[in-house]
TIGUVEX-416361 format. One record per atom (N, C-alpha, C, O): residue in three letters; x, y, z. Coordinates in steps of 0.1 Angstrom, whole numbers, plus 5000, padded with zeros to 4 digits. Each point is the difference from the previous one (the first is absolute). Layout:
% TIGUVEX-416361
AlaXYZ...
% end
This chain:
% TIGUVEX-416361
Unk747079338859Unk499649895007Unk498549974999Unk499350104998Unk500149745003Unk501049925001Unk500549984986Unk499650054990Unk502049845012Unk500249954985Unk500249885008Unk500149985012Unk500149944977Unk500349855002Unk500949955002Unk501150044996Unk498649825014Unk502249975002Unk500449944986Unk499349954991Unk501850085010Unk500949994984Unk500249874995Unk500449905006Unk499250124978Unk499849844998Unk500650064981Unk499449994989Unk502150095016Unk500150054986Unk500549904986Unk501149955003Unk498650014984Unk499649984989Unk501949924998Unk501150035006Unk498749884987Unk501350004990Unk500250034987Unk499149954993Unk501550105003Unk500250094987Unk500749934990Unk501049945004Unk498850064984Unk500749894992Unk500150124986Unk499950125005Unk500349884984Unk500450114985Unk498850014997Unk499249944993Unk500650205016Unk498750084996Unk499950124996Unk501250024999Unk498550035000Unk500150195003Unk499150035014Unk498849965002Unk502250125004Unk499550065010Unk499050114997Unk499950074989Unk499349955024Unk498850074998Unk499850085016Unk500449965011Unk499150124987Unk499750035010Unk499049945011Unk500250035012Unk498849904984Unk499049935006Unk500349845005Unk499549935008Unk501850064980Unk500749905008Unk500850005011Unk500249905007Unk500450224996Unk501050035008Unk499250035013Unk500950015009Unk497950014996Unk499150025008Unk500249895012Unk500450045011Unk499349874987Unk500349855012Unk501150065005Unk499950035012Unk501650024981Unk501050055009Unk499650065006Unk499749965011Unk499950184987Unk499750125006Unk499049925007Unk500749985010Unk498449984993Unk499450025010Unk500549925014Unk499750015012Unk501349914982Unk500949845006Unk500750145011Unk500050015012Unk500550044979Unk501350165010Unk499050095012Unk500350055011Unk498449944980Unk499150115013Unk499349935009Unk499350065008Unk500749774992Unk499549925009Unk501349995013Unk500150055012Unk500749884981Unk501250045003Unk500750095017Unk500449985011Unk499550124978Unk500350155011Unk499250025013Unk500450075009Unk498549874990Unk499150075010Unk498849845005Unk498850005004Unk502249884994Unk499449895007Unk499050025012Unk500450085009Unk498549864992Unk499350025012Unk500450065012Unk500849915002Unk499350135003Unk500750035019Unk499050095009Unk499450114997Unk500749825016Unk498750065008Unk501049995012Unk501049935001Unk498550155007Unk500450065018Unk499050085006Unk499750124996Unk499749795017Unk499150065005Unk500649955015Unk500649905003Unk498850235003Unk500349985022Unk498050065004Unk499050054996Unk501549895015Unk499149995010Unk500150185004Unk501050065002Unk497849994999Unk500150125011Unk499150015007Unk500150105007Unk498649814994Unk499149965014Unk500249865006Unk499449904995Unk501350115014Unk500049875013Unk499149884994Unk498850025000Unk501549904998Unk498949895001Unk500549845007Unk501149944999Unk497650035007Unk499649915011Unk500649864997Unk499349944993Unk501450025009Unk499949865002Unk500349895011Unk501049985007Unk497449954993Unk499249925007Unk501549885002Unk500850004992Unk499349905021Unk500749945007Unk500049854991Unk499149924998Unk502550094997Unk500049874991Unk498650024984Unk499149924998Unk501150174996Unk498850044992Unk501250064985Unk500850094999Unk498549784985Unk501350104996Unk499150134993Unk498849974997Unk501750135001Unk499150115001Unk501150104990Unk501050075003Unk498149914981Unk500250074992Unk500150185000Unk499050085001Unk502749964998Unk500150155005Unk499650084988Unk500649994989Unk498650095012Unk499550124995Unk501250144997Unk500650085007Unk499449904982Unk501050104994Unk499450144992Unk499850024988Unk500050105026Unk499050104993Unk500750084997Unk499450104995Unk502149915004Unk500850124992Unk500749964989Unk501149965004Unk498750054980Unk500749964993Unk501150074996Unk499650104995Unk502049885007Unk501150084997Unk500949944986Unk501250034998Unk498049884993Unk500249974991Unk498849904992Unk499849895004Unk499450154985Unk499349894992Unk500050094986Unk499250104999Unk501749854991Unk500250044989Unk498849954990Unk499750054989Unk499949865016Unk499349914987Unk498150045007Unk499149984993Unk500750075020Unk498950095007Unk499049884998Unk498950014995Unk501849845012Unk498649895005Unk500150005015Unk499349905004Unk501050145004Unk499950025015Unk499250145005Unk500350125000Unk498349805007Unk499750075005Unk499750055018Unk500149935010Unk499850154989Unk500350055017Unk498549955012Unk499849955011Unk499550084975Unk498649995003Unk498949885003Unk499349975010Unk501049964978Unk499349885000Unk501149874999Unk500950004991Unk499049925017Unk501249905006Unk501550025000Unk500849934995Unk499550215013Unk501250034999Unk501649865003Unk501349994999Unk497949965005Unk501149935002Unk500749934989Unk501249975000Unk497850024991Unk500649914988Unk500550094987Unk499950125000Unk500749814991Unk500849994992Unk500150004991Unk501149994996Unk497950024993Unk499249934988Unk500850004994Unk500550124999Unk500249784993Unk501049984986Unk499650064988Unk498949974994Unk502250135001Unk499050054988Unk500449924986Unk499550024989Unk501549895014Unk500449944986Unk500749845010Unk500249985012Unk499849894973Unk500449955006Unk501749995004Unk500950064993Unk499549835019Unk501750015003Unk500449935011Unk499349935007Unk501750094995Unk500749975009Unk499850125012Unk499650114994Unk500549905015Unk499950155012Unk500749975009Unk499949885005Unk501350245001Unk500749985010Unk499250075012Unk499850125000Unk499849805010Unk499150135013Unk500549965011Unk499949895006Unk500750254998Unk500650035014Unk498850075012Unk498850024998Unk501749995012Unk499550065011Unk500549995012Unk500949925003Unk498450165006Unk500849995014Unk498950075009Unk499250094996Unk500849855019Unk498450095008Unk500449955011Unk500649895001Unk498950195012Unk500350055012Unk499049945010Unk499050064996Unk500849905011Unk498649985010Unk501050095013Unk501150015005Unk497550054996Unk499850115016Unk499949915013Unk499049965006Unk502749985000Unk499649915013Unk499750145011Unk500250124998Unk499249815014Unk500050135013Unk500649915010Unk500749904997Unk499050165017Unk500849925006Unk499749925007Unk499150035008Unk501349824992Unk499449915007Unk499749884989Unk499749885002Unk500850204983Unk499649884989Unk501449944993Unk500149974988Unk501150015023Unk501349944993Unk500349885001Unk499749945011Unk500850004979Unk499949825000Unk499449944989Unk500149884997Unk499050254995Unk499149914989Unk500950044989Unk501150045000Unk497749924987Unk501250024990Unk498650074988Unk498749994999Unk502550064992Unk498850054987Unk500449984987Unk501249984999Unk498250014992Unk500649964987Unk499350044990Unk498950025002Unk501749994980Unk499350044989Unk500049924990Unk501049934998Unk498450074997Unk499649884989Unk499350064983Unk499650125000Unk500349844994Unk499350074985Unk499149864993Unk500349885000Unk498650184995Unk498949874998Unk500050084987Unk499750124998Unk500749784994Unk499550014986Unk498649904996Unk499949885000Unk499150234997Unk499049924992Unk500150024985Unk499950094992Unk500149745009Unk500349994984Unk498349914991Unk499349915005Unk500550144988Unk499049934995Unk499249955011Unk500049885003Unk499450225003Unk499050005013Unk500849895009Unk499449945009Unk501650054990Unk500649885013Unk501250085007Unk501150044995Unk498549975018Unk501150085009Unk501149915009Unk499849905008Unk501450174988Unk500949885008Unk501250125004Unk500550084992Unk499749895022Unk500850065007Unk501949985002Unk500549895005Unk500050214992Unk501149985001Unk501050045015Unk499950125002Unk500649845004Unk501150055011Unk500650095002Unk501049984994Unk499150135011Unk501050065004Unk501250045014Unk500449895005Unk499850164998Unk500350025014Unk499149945008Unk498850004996Unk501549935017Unk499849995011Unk500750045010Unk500849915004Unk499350195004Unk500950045009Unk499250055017Unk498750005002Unk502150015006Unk499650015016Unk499850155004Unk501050075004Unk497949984996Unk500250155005Unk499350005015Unk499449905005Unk500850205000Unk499550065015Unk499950125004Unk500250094992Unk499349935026Unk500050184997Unk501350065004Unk500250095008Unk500549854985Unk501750085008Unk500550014985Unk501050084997Unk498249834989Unk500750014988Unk499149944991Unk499449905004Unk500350204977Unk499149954998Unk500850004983Unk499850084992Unk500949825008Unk500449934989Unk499250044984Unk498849984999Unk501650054997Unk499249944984Unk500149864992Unk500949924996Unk498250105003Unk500349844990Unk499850034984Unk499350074994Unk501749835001Unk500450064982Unk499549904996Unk499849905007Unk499950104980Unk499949894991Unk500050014986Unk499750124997Unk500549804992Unk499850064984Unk499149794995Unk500049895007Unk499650154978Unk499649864995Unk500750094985Unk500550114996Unk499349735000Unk500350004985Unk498649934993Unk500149884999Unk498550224994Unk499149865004Unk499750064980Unk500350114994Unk499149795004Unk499349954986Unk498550114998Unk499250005010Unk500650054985Unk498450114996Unk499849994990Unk500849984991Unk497850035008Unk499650014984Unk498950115004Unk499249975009Unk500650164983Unk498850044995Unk498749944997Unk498950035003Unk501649874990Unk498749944992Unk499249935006Unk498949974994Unk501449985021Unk499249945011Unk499750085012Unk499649975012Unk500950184982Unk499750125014Unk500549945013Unk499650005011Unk501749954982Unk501149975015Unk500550125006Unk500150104993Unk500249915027Unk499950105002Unk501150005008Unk500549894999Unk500350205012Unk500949935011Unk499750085010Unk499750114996Unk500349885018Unk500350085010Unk500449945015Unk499949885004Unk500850245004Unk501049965009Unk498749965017Unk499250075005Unk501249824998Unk499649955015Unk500850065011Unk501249995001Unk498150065006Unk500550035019Unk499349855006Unk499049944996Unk501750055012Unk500049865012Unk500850025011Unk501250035000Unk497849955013Unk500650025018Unk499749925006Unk498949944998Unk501850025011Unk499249925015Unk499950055012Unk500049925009Unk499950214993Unk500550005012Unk498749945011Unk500149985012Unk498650014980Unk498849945010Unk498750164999Unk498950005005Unk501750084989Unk499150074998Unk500150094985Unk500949984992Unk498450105006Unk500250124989Unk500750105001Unk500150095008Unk500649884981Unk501350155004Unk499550084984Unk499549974989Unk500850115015Unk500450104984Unk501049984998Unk500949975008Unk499550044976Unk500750054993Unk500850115002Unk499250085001Unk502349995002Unk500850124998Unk499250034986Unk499749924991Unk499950265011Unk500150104989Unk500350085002Unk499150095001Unk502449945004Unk500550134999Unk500250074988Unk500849944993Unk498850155002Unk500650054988Unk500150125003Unk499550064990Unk501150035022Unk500650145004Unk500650034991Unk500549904994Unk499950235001Unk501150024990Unk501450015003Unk500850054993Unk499349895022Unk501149965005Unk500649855005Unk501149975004Unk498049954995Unk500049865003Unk499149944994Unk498949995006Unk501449964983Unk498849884993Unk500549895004Unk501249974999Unk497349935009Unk500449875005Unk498749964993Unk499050035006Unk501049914983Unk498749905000Unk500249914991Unk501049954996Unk497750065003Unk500049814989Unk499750064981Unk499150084995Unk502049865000Unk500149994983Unk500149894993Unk500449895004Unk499250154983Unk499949914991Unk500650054987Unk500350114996Unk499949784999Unk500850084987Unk499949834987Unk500649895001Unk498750164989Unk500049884990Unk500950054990Unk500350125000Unk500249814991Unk500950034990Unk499649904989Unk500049885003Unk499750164985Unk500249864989Unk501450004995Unk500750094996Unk499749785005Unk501649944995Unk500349934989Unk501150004994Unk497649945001Unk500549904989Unk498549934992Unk499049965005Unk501350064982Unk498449944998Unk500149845005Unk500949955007Unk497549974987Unk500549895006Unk500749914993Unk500749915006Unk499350104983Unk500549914989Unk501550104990Unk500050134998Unk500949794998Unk500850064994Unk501649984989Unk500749905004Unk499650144990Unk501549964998Unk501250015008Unk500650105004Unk499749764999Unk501250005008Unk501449974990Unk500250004987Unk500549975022Unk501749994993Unk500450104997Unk501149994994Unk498550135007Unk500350164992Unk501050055008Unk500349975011Unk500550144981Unk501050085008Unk499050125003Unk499050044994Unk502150015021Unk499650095000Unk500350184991Unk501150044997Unk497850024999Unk499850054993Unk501250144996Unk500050105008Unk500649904985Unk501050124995Unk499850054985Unk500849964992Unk498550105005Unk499950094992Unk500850064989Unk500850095001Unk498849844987Unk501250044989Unk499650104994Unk498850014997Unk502550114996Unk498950124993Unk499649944987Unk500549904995Unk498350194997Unk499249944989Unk501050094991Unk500750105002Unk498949794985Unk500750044989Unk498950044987Unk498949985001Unk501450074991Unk499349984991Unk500349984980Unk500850064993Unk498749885005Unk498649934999Unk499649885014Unk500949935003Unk497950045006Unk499849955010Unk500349874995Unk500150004988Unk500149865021Unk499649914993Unk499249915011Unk499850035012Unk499949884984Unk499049885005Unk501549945019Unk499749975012Unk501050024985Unk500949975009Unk500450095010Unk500249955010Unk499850164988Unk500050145009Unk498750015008Unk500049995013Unk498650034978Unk499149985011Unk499749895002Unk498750025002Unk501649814999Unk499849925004Unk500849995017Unk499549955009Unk501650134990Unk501149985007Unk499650175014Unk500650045010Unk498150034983Unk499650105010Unk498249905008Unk499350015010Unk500649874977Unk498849945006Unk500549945012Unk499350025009Unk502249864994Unk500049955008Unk500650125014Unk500149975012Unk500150114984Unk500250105011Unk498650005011Unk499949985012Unk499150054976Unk498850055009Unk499749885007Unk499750005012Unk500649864980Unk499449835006Unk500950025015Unk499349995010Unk501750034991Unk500849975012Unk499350125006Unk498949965004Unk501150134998Unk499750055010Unk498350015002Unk499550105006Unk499849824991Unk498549975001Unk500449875008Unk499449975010Unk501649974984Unk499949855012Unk501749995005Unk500749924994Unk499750155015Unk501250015003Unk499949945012Unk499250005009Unk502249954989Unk500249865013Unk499050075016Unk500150105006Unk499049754995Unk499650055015Unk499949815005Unk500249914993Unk499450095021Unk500449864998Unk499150035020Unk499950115007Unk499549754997Unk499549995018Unk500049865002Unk499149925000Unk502350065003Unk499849875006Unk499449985015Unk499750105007Unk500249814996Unk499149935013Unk500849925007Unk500849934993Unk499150075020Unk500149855010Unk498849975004Unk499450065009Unk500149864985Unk498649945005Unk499749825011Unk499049935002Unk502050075001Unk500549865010Unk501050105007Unk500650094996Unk499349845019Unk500750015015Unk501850014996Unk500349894997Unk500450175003Unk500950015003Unk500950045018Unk499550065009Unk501749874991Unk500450035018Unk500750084995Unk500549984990Unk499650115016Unk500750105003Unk500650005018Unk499350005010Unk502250004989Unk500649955011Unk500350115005Unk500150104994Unk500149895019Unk500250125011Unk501350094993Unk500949934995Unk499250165006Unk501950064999Unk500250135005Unk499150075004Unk502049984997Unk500550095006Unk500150154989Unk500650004990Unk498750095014Unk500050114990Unk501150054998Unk500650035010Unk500049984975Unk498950024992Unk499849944988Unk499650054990Unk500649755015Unk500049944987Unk498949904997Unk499549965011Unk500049984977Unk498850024997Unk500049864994Unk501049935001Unk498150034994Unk499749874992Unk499750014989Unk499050075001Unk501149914985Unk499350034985Unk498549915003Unk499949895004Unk498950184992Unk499149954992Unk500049884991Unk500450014989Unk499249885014Unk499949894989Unk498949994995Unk499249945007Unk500350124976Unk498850075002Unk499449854988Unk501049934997Unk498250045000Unk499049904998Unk499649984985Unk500149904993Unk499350275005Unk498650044991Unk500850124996Unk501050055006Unk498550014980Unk500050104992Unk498550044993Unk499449964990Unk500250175022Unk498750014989Unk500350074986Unk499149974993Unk501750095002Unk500850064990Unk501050015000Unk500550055011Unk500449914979Unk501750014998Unk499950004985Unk500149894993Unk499650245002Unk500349994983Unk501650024992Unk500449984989Unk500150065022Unk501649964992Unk500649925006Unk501250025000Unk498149855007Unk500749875004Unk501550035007Unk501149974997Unk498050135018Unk501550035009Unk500149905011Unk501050015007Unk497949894996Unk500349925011Unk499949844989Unk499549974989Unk501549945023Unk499849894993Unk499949865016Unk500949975007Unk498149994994Unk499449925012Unk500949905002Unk500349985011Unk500449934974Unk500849915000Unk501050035003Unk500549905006Unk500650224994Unk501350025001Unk500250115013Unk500249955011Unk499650184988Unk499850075013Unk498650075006Unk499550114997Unk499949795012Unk498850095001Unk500050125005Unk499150084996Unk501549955010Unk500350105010Unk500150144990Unk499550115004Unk501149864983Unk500550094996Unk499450064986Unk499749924991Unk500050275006Unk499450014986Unk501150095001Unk500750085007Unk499149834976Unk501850054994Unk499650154989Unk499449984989Unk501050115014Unk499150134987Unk500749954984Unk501149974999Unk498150024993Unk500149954987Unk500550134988Unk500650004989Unk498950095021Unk500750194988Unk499950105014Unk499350025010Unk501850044986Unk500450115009Unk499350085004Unk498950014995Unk501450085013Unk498950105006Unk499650045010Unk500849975009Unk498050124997Unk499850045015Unk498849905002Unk499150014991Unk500649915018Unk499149915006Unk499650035012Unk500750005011Unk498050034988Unk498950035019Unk500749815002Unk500249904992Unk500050135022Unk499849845005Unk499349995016Unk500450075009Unk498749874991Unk499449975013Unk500049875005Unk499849904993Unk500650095019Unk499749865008Unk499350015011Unk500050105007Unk499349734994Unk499250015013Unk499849855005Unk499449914994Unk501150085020Unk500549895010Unk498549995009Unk499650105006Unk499649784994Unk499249995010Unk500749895011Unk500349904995Unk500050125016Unk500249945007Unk499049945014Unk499250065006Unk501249814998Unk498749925011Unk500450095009Unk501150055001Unk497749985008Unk499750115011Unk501049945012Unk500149875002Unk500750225008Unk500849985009Unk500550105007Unk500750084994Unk499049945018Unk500750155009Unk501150035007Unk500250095009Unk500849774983Unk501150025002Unk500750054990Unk499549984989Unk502050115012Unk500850054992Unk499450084986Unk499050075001Unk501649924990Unk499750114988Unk500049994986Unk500649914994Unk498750185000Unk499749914981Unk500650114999Unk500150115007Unk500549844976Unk500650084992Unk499849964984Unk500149884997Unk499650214995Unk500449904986Unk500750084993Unk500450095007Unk499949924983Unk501350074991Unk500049994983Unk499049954995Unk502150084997Unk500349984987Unk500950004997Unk500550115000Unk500149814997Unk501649974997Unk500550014984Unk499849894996Unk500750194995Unk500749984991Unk501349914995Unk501050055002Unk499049834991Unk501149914997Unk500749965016Unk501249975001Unk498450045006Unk500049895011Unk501350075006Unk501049945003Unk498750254998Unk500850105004Unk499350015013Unk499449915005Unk500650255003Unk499450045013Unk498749994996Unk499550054990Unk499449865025Unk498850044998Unk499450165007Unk500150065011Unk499249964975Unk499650185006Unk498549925003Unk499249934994Unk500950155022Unk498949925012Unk498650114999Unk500250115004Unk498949884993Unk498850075002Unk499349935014Unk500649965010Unk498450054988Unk499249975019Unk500849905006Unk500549894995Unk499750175019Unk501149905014Unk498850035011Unk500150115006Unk499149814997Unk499050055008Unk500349905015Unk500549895000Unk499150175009Unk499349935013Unk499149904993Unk499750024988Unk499849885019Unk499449875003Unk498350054996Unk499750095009Unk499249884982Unk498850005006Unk499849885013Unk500849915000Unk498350085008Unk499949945010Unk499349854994Unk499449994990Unk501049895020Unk499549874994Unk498750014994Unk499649934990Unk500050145015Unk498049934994Unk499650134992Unk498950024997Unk502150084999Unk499650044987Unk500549954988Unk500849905001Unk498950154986Unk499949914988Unk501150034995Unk500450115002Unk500549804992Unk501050024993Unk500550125002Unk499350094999Unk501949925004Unk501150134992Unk500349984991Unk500749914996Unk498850184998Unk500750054981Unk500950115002Unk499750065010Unk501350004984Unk501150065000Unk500350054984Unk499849914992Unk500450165005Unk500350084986Unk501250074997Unk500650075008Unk499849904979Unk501150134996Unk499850004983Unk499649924992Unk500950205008Unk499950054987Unk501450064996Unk500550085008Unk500249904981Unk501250134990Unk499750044987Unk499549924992Unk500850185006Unk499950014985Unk501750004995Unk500850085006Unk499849804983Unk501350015003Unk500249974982Unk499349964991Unk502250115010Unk500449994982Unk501049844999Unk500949985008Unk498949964986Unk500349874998Unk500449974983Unk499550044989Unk501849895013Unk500649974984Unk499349824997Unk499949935010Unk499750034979Unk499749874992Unk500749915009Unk501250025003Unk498149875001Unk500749905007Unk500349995014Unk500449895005Unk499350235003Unk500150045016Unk498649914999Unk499449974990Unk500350015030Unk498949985000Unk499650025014Unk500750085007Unk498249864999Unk499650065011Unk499349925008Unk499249934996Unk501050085014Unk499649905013Unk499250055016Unk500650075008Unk498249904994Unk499450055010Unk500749895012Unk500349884998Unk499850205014Unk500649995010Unk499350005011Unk499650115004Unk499849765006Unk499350045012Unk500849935012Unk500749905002Unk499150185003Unk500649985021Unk499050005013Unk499250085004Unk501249825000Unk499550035016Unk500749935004Unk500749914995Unk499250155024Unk500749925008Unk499550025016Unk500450065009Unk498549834988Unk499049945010Unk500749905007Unk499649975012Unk501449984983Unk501549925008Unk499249834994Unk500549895002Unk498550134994Unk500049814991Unk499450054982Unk499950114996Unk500049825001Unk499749994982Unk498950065000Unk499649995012Unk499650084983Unk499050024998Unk499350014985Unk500550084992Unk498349825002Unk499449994990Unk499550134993Unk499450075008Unk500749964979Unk499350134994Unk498749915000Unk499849885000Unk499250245000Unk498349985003Unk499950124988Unk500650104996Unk498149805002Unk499150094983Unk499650085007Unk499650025011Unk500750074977Unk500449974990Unk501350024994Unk500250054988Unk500649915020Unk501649975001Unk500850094992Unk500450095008Unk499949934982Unk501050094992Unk499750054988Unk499749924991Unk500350245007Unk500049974983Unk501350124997Unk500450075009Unk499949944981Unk500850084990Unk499850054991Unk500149924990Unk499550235005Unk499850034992Unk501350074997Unk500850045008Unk499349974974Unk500750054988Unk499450064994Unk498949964998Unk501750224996Unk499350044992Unk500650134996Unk499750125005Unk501349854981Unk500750074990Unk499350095000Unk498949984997Unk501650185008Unk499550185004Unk500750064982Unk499450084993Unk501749875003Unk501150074992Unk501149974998Unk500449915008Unk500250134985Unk501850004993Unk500650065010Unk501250024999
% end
């Protein structure tokens, strides 16, 4: 390390060489050991009332590619190549008693070519009888080459400074993580199968390793896809535990053209088989009646429900709500985010309303 993301050669009646064969080999050891970082909190840190406040990640339990430091701006991320990045997380605020009713939330600010723009995550209601976590993942765009960076936001109201949870006893870890992943370069060959491996013969020919080149193309750009609701949608009152589909707007990426705006919005249809992370996330207008929920529905089967929360209170900001599966799916299924409440009238999604991420793990 490093090597380069894979941008392996087409081969036409040549003789093979060893120095030609190199771009593969390095395409297989990029490959193997793609970026991946995991870092937690293990000193408490402060955050100021309504303040969003970049969390500090001083224990790293994963950075293969060794650009995260503990030391100097732990909180961030630094991209070591450019891509696509899947980044998760989840973090705790310390209520005491006397602070229940507010709400707390996480967010991830990608700066991209010195411009920082913040993404949503959870919003949920904690207090001192219960202190919720709040989850979140993005699917965001990085480049090296403009020292683009990402890291995860803590956000509270309760009217004063709470800490952060850092438990990390060797009997109860409660704290705040981060975890980046590279998924996909940013540019690539689509329409490809997914990759099955034929054995080599010999004499080699130009068609054999043409047919190991598009192996490496699909899985450097293997289906990932983030649609958006970026306009108000109602979402109508209902009785748990059934839900509304997403009518989603926008696609910041769909490279194997699994959503289609004209025919089903609601719905991304998988274009090649496989195991897919899927995340959703419902912001809903603030209300302290009844209950949010959002979900993931496969081919318009049972929705599998992630967050069913209590109400944040009217004059806190939005409820956001999250779920996540990782699920094995055949060509042609597809998938539908699911939100609920039942405040007993319609209630409008509020920005930044919904998004959906896709993002082909394997065979």
């Amino acid at each position: 390390m490093p090597y380069p993301v894979p941008n392996p050669r087409t081969w036409g009646a040549e003789f093979v060489t060893p120095p030609k064969l190199r771009d593969l080999g390095d395409s297989i050891a990029f490959l193997r050991q793609k970026p991946l970082f995991q870092g937690y909190q293990a000193t408490a840190q402060a955050v100021p009332d309504q303040t969003y406040v970049p969390v500090n990640m001083d224990v790293e339990t994963l950075d293969n590619w060794a650009v995260h430091s503990t030391k100097d701006n732990p909180s961030r991320y630094p991209v070591p190549v450019d891509g696509w990045y899947l980044v998760m997380g989840h973090l705790f605020v310390d209520y005491t008693a006397g602070s229940s009713g507010f709400s707390h939330s996480i967010s991830f600010r990608a700066t991209q070519n010195g411009s920082a723009t913040d993404y949503r995550g959870e919003t949920r209601p904690g207090g001192s009888t219960h202190q919720p976590g709040v989850y979140g993942a993005e699917l965001l765009q990085l480049s090296k080459s403009t020292s683009d960076y990402v890291e995860m936001l803590a956000w509270q109201n309760t009217g004063t400074t709470r800490n952060l949870v850092a438990d990390v006893s060797s009997s109860n870890i409660k704290s705040s993580v981060m975890s980046v992943a590279w998924v996909a370069s940013l540019t690539g060959t689509t329409g490809l199968a997914v990759p099955s491996p034929a054995a080599w013969t010999s004499p080699l020919t130009s068609a054999q390793l043409n047919a190991y080149r598009d192996h490496v193309r699909f899985l450097t750009y293997p289906p990932i896809a983030r649609l958006a609701l970026n306009s108000g949608q109602g979402i109508p009152t209902q009785a748990w535990p059934n839900g509304t589909p997403i009518q989603f707007d926008a696609a910041t990426v769909d490279n194997y053209a699994g959503w289609n705006a004209g025919v089903n919005p609601t719905r991304y249809s998988f274009a090649r088989s496989g195991v897919y992370y899927l995340y959703g996330m419902y912001s809903c207008a603030s209300n302290a009646t009844g209950t949010r929920g959002v979900g993931l529905r496969i081919n318009g089967g049972t929705t599998v429900w992630g967050c069913h929360d209590m109400p944040c209170t009217a004059t806190a900001p939005a409820h956001r709500v999250a779920a996540s599966r990782t699920v094995r799916v055949t060509a042609g299924d597809y998938v539908e985010l699911m939100a609920f409440q039942s405040s007993g009238a319609t209630r409008n999604t509020q920005g930044p309303h919904a998004v959906l991420i896709v993002v082909w793990k394997g065979a």
